[in-house]
mmJSON file of the N, C-alpha and C atoms, coordinates in Angstrom:
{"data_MODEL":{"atom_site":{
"group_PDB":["ATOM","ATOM","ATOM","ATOM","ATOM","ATOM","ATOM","ATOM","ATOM","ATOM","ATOM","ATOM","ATOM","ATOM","ATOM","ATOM","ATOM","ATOM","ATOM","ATOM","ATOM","ATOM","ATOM","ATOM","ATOM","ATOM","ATOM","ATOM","ATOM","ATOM","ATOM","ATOM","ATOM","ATOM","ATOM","ATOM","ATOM","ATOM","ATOM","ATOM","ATOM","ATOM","ATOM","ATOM","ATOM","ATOM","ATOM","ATOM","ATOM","ATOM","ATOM","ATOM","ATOM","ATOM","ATOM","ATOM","ATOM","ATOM","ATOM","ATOM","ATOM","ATOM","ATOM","ATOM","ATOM","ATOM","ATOM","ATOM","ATOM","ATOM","ATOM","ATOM","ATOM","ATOM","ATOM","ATOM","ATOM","ATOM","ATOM","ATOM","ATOM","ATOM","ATOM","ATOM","ATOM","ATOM","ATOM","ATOM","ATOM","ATOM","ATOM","ATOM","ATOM","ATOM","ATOM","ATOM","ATOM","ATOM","ATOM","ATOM","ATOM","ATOM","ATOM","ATOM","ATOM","ATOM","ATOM","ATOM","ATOM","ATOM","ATOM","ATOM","ATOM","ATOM","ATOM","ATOM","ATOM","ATOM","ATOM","ATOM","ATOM","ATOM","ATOM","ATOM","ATOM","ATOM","ATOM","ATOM","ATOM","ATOM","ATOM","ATOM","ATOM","ATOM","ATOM","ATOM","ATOM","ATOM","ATOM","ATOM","ATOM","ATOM","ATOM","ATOM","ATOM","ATOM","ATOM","ATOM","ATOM","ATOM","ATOM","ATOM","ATOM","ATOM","ATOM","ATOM","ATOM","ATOM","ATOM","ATOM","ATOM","ATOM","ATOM","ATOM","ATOM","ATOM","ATOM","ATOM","ATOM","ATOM","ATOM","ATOM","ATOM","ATOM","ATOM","ATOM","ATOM","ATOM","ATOM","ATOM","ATOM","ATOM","ATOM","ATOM","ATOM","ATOM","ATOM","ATOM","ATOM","ATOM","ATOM","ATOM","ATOM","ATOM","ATOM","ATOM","ATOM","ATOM","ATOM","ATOM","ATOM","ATOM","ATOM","ATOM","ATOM","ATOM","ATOM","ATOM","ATOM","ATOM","ATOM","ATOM","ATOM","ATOM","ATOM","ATOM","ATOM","ATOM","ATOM","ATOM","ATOM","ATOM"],
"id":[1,2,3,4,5,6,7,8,9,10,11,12,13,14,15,16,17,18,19,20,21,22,23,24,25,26,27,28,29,30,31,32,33,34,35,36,37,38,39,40,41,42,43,44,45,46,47,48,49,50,51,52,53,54,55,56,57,58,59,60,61,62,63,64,65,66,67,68,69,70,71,72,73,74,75,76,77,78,79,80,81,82,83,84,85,86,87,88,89,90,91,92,93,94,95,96,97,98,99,100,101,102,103,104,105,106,107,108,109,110,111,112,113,114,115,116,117,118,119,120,121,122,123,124,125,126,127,128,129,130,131,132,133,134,135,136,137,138,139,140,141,142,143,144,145,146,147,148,149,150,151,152,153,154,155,156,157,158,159,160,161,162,163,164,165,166,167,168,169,170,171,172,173,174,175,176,177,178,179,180,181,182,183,184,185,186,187,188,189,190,191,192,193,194,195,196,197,198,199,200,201,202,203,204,205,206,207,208,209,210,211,212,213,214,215,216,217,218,219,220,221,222],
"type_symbol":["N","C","C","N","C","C","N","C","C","N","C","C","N","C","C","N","C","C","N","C","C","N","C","C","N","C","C","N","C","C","N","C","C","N","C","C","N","C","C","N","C","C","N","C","C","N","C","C","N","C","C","N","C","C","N","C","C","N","C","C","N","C","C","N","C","C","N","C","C","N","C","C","N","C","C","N","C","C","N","C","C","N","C","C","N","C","C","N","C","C","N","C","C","N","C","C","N","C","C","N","C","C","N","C","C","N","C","C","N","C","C","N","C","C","N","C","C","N","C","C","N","C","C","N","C","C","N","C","C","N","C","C","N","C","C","N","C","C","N","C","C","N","C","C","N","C","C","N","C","C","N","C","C","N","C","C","N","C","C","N","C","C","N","C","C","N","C","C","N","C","C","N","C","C","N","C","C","N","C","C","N","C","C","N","C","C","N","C","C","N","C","C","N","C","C","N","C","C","N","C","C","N","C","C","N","C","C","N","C","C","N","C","C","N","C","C","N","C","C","N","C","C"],
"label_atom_id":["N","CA","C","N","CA","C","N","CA","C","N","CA","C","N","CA","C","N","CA","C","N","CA","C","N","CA","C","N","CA","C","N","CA","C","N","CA","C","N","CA","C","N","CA","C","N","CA","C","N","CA","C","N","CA","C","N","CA","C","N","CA","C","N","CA","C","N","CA","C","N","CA","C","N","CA","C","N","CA","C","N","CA","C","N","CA","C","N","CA","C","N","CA","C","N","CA","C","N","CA","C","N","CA","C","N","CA","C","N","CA","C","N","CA","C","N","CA","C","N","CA","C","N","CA","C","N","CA","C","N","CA","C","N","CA","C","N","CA","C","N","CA","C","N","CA","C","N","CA","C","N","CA","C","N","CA","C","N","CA","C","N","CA","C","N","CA","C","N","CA","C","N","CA","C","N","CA","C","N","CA","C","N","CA","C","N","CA","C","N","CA","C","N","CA","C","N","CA","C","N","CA","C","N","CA","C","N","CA","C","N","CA","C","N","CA","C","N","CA","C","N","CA","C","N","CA","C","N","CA","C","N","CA","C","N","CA","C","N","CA","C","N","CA","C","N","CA","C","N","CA","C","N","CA","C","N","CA","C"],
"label_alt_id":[null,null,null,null,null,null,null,null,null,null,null,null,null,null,null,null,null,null,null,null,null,null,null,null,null,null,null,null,null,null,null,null,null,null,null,null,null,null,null,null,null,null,null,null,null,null,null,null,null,null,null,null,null,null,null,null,null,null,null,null,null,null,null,null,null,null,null,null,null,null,null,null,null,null,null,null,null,null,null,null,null,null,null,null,null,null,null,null,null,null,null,null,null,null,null,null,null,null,null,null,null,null,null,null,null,null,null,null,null,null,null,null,null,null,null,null,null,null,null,null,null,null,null,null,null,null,null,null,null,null,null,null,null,null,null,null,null,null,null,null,null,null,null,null,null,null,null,null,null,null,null,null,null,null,null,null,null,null,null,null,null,null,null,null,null,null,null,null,null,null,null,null,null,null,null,null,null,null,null,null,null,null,null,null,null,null,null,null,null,null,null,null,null,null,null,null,null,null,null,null,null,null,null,null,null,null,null,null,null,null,null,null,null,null,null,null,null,null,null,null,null,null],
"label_comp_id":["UNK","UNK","UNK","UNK","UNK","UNK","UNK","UNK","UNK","UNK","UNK","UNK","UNK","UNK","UNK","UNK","UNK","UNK","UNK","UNK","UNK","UNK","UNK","UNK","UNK","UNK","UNK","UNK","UNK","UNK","UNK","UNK","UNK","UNK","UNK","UNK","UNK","UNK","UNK","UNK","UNK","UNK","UNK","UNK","UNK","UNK","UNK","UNK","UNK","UNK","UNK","UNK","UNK","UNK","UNK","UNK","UNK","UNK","UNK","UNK","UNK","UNK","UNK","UNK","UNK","UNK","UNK","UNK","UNK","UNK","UNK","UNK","UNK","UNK","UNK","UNK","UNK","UNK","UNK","UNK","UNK","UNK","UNK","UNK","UNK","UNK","UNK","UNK","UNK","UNK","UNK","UNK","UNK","UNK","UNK","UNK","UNK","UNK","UNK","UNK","UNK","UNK","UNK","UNK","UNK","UNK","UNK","UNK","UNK","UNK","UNK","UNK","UNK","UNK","UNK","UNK","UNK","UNK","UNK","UNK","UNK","UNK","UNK","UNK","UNK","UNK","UNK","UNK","UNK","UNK","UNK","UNK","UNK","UNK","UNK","UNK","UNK","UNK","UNK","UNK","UNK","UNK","UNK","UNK","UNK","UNK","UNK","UNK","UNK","UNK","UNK","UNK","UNK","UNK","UNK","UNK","UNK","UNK","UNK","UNK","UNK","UNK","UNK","UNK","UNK","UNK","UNK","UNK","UNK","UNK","UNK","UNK","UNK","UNK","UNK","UNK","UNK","UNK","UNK","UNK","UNK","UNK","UNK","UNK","UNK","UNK","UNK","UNK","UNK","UNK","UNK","UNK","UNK","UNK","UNK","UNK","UNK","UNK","UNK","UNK","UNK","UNK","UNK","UNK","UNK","UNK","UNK","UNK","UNK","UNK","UNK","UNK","UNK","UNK","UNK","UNK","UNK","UNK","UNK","UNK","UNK","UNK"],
"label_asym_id":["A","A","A","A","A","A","A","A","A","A","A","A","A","A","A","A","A","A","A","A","A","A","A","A","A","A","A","A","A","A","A","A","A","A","A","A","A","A","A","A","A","A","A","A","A","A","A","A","A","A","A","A","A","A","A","A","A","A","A","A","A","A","A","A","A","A","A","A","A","A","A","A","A","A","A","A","A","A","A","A","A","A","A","A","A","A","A","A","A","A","A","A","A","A","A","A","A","A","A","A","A","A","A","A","A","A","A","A","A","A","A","A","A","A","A","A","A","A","A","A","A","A","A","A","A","A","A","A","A","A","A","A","A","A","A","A","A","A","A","A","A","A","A","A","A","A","A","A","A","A","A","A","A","A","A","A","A","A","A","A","A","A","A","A","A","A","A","A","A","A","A","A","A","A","A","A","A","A","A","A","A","A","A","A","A","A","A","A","A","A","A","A","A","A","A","A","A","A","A","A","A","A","A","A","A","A","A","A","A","A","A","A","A","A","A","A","A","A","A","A","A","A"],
"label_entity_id":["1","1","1","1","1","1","1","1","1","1","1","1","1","1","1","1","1","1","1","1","1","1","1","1","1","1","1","1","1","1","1","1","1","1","1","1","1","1","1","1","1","1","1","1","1","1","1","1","1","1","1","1","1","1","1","1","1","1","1","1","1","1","1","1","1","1","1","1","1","1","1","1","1","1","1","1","1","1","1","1","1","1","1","1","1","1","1","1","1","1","1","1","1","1","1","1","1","1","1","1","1","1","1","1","1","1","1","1","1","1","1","1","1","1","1","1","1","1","1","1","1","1","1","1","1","1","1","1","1","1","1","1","1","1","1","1","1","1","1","1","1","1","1","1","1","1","1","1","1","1","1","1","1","1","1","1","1","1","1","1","1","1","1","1","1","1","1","1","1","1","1","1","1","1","1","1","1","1","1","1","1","1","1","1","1","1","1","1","1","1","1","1","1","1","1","1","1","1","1","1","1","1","1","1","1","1","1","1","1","1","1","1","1","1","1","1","1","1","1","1","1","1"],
"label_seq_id":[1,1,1,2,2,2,3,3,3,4,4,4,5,5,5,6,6,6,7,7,7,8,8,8,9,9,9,10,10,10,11,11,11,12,12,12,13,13,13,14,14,14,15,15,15,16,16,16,17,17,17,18,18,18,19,19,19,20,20,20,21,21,21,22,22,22,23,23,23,24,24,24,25,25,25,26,26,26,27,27,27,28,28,28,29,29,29,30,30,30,31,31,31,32,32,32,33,33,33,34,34,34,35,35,35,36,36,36,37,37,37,38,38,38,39,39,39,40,40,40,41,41,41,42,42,42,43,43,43,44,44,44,45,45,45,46,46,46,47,47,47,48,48,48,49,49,49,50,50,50,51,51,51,52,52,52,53,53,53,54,54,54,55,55,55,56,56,56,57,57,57,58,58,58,59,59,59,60,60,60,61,61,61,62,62,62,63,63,63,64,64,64,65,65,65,66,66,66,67,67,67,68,68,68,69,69,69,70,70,70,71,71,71,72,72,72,73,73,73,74,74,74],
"pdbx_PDB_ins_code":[null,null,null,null,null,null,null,null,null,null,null,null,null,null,null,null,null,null,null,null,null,null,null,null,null,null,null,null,null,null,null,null,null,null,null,null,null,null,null,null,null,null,null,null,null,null,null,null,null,null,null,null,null,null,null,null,null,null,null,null,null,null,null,null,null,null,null,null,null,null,null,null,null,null,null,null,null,null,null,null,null,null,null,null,null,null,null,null,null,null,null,null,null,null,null,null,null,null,null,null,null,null,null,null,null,null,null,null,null,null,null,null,null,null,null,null,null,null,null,null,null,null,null,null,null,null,null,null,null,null,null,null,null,null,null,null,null,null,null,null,null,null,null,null,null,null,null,null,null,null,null,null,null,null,null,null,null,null,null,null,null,null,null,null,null,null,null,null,null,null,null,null,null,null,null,null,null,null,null,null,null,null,null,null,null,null,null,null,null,null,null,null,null,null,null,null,null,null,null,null,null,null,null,null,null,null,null,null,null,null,null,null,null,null,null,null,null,null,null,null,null,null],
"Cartn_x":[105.522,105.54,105.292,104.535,104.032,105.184,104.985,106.213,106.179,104.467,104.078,104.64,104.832,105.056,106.785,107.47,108.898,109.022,108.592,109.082,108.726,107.532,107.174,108.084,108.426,109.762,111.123,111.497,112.649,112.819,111.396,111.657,111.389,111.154,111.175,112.401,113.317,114.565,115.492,115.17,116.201,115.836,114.707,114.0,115.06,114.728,115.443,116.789,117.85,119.006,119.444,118.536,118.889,118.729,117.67,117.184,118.723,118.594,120.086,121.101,121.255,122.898,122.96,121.899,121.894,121.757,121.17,121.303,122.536,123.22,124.954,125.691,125.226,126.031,125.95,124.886,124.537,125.176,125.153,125.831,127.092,127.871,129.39,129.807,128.731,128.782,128.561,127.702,127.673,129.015,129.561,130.682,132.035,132.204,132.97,132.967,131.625,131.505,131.976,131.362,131.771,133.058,134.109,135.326,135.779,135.418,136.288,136.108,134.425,134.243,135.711,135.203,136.54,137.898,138.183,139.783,139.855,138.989,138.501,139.05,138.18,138.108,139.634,140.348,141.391,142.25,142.73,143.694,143.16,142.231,141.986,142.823,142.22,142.834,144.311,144.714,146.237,147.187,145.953,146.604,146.31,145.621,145.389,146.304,147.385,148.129,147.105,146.072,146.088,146.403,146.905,147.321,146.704,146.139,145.193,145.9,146.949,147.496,147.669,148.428,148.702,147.605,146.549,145.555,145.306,145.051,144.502,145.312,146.298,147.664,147.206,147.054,146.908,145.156,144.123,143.231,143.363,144.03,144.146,144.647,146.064,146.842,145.791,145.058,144.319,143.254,142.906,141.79,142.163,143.938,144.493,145.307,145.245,145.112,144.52,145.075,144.219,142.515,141.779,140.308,140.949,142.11,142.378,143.073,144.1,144.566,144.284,143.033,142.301,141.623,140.846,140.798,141.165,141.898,143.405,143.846,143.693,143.914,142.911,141.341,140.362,140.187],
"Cartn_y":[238.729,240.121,240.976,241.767,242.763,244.04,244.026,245.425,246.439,246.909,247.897,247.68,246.786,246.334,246.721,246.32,246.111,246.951,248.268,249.275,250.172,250.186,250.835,250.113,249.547,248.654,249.201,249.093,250.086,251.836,252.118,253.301,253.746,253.255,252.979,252.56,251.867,251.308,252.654,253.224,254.034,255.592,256.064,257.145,256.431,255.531,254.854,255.309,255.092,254.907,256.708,257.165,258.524,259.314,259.027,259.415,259.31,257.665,257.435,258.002,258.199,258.958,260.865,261.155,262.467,262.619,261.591,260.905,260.66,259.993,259.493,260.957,261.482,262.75,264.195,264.169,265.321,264.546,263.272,262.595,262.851,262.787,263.266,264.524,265.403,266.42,267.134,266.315,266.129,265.74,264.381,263.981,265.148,265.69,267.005,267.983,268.421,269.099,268.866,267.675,266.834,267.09,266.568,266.583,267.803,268.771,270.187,270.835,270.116,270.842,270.002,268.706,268.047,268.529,268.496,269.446,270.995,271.716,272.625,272.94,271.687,271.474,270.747,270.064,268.919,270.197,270.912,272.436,273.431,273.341,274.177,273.409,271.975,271.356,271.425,271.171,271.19,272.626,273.385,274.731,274.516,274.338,274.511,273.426,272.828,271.466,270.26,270.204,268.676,267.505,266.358,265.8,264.851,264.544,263.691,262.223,262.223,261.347,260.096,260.963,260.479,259.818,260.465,259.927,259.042,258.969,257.277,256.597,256.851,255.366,254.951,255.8,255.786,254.759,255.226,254.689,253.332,253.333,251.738,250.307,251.633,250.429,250.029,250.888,250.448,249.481,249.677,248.486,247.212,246.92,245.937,245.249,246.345,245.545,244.766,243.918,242.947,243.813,243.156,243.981,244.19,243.186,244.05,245.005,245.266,246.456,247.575,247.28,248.241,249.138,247.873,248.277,249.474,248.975,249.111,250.802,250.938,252.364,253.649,252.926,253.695,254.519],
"Cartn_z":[176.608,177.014,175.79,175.774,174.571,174.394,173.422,172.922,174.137,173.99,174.89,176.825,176.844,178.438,178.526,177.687,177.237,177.501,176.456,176.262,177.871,178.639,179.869,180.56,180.884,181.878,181.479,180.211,179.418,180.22,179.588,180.44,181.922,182.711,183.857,184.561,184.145,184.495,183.812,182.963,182.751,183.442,183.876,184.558,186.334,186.315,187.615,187.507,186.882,186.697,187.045,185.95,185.95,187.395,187.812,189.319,189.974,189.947,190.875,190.726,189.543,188.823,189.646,189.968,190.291,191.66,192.706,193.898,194.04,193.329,193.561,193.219,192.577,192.772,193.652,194.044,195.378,196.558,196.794,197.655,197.542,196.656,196.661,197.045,196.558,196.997,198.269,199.373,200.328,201.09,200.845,201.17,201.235,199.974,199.793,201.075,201.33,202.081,203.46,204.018,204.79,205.604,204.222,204.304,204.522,203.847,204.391,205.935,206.24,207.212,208.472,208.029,209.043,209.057,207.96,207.704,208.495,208.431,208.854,211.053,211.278,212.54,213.363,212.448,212.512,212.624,211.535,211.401,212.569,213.217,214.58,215.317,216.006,216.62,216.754,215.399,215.915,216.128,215.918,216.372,217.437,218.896,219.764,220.264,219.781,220.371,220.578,219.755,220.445,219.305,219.64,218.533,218.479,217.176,217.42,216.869,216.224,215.843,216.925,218.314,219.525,220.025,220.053,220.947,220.103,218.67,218.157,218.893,218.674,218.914,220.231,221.05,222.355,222.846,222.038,222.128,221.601,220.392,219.628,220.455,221.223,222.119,223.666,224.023,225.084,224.628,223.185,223.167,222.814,222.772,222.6,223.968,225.113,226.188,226.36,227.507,228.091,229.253,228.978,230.003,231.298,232.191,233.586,233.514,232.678,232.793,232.439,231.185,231.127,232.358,232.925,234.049,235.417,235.677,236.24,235.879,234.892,234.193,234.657,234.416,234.303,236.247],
"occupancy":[1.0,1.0,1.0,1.0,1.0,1.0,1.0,1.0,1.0,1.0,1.0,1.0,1.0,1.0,1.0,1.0,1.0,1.0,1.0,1.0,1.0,1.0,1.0,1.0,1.0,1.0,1.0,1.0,1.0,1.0,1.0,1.0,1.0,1.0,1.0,1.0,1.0,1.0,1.0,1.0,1.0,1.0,1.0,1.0,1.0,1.0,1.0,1.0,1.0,1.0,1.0,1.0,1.0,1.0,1.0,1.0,1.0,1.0,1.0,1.0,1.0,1.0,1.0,1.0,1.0,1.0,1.0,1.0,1.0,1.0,1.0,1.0,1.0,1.0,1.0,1.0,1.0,1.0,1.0,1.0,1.0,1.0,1.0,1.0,1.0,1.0,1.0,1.0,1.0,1.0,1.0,1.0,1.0,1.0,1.0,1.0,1.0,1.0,1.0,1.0,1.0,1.0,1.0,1.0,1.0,1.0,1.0,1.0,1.0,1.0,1.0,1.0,1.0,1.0,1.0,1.0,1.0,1.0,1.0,1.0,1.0,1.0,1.0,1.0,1.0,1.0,1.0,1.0,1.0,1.0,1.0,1.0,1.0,1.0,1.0,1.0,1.0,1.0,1.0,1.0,1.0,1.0,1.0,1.0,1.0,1.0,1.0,1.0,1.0,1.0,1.0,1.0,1.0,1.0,1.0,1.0,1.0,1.0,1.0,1.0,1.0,1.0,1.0,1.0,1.0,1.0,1.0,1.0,1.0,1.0,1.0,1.0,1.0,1.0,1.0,1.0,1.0,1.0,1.0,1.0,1.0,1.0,1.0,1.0,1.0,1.0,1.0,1.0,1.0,1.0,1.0,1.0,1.0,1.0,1.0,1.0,1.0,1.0,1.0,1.0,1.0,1.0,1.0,1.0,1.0,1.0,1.0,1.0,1.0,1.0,1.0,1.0,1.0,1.0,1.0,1.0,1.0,1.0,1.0,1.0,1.0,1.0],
"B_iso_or_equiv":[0.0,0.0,0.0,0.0,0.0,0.0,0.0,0.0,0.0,0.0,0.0,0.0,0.0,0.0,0.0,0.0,0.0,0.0,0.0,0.0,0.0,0.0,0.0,0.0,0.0,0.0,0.0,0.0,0.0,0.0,0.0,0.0,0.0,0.0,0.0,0.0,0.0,0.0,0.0,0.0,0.0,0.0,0.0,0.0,0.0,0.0,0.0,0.0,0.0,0.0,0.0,0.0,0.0,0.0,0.0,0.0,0.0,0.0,0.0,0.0,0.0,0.0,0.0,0.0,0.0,0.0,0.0,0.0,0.0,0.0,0.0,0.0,0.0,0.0,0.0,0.0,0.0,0.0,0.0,0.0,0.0,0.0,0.0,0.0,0.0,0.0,0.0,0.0,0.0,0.0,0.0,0.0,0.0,0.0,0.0,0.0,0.0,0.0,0.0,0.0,0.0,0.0,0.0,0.0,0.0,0.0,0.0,0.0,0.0,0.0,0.0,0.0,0.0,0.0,0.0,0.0,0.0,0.0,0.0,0.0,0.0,0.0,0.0,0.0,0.0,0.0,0.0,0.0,0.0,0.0,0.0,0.0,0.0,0.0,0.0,0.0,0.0,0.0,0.0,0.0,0.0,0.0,0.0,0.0,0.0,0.0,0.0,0.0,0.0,0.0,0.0,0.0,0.0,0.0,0.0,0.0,0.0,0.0,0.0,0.0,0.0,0.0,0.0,0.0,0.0,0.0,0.0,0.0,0.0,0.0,0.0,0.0,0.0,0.0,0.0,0.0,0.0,0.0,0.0,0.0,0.0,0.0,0.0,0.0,0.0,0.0,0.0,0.0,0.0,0.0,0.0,0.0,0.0,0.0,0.0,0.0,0.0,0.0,0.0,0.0,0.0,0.0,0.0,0.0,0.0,0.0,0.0,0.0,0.0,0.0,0.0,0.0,0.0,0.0,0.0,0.0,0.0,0.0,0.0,0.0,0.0,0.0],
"pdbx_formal_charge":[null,null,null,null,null,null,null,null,null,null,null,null,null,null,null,null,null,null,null,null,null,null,null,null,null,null,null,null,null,null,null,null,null,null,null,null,null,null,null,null,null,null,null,null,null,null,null,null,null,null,null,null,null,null,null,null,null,null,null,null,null,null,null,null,null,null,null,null,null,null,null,null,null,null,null,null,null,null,null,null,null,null,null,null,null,null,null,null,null,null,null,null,null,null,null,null,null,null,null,null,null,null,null,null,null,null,null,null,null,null,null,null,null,null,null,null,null,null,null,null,null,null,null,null,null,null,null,null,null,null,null,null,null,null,null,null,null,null,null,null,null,null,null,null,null,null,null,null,null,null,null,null,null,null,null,null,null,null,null,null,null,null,null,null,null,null,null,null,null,null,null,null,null,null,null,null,null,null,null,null,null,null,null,null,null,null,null,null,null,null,null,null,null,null,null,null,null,null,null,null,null,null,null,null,null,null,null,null,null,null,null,null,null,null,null,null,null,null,null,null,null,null],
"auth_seq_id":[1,1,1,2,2,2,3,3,3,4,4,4,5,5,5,6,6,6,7,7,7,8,8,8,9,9,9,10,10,10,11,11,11,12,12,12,13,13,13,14,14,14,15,15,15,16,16,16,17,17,17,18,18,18,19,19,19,20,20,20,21,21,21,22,22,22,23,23,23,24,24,24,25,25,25,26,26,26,27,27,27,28,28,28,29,29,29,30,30,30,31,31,31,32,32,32,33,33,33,34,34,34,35,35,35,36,36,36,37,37,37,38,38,38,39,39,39,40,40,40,41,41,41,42,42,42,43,43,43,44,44,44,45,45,45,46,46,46,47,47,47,48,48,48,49,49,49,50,50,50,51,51,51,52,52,52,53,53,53,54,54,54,55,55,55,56,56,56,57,57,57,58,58,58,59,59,59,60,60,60,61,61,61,62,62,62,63,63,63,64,64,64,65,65,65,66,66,66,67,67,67,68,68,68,69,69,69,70,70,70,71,71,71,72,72,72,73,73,73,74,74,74],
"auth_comp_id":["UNK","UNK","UNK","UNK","UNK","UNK","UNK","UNK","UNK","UNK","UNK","UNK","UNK","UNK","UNK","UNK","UNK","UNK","UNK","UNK","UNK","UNK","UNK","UNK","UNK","UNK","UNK","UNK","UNK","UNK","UNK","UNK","UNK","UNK","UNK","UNK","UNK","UNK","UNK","UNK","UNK","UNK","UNK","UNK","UNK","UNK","UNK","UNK","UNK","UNK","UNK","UNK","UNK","UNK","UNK","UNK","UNK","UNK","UNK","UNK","UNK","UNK","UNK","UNK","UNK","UNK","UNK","UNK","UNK","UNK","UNK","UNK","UNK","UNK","UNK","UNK","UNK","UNK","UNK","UNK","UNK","UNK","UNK","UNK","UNK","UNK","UNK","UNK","UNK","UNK","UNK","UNK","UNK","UNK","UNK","UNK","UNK","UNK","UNK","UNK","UNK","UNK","UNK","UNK","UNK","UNK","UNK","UNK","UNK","UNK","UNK","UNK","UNK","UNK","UNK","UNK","UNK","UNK","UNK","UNK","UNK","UNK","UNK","UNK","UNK","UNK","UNK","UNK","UNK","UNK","UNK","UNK","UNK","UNK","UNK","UNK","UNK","UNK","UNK","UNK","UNK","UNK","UNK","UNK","UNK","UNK","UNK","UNK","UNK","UNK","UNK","UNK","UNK","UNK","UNK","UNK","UNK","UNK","UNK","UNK","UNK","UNK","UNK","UNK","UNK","UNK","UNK","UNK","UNK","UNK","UNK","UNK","UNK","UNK","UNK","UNK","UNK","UNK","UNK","UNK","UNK","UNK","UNK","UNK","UNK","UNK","UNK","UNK","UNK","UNK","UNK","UNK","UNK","UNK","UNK","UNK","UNK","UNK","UNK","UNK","UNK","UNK","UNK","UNK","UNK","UNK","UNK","UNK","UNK","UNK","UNK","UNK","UNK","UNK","UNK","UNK","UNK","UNK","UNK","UNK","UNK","UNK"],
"auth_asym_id":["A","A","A","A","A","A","A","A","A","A","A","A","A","A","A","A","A","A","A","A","A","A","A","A","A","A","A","A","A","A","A","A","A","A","A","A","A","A","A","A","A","A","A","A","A","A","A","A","A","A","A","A","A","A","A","A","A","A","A","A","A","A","A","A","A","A","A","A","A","A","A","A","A","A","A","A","A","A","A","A","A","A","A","A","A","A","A","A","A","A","A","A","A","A","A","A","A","A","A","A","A","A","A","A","A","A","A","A","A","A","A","A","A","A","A","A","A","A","A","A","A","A","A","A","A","A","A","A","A","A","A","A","A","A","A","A","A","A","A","A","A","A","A","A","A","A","A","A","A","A","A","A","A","A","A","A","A","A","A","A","A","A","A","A","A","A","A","A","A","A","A","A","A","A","A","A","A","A","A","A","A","A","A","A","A","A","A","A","A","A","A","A","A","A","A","A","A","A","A","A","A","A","A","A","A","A","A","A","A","A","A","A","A","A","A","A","A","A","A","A","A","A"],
"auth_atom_id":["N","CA","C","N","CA","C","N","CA","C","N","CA","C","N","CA","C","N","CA","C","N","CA","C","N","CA","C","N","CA","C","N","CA","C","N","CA","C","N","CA","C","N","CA","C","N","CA","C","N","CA","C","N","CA","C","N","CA","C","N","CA","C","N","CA","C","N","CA","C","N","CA","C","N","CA","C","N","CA","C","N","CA","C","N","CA","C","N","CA","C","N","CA","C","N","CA","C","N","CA","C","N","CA","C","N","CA","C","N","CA","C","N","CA","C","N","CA","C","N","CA","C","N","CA","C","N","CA","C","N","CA","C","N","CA","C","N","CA","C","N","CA","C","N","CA","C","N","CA","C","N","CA","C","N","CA","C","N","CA","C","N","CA","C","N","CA","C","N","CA","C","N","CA","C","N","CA","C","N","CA","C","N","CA","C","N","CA","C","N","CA","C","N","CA","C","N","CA","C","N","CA","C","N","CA","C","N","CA","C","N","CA","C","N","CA","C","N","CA","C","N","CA","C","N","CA","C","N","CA","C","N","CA","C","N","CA","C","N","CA","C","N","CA","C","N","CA","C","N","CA","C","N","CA","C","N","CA","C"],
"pdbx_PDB_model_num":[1,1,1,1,1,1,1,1,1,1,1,1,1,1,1,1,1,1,1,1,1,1,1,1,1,1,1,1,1,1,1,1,1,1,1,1,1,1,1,1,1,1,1,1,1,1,1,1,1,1,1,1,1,1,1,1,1,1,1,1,1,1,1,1,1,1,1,1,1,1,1,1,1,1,1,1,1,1,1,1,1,1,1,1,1,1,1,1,1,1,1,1,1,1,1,1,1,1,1,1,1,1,1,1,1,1,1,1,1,1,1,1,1,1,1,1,1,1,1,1,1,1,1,1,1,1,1,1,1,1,1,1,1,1,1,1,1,1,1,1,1,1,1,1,1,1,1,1,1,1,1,1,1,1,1,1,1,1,1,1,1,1,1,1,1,1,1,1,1,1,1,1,1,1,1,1,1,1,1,1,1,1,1,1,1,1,1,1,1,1,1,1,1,1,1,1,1,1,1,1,1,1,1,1,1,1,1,1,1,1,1,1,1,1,1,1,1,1,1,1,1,1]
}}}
């Protein structure tokens, strides 16, 4: 491999890296956003009474029924 090849691969892998590093970080920043908007919506919710805590539990334990009583329910 020639210096010249080395070195274009060198910088290429690091033009890469950098790309990514600023990709991985608008993404977080995305995520951030994300998150508030959910918090946002969750603090409505439980002003309006609904609890969402309940309903996981509630959904979790029905998908750990057995399928007839699932059934049976619906």
């Amino acid at each position: 491999m020639s210096e010249e090849n080395k070195q274009e691969q060198i910088g290429f892998h690091k033009g890469s890296l950098t790309t990514l590093a600023k990709e991985r970080q608008e993404l977080a920043r995305m995520i951030g956003i994300v998150e508030q908007l959910m918090q946002v919506h969750l603090q409505e919710l439980k002003k309006l009474g609904v609890d969402l805590e309940a309903e996981a539990k509630k959904a979790l334990e029905s998908k750990e029924a057995p399928l007839e009583e699932q059934i049976k329910k619906a």
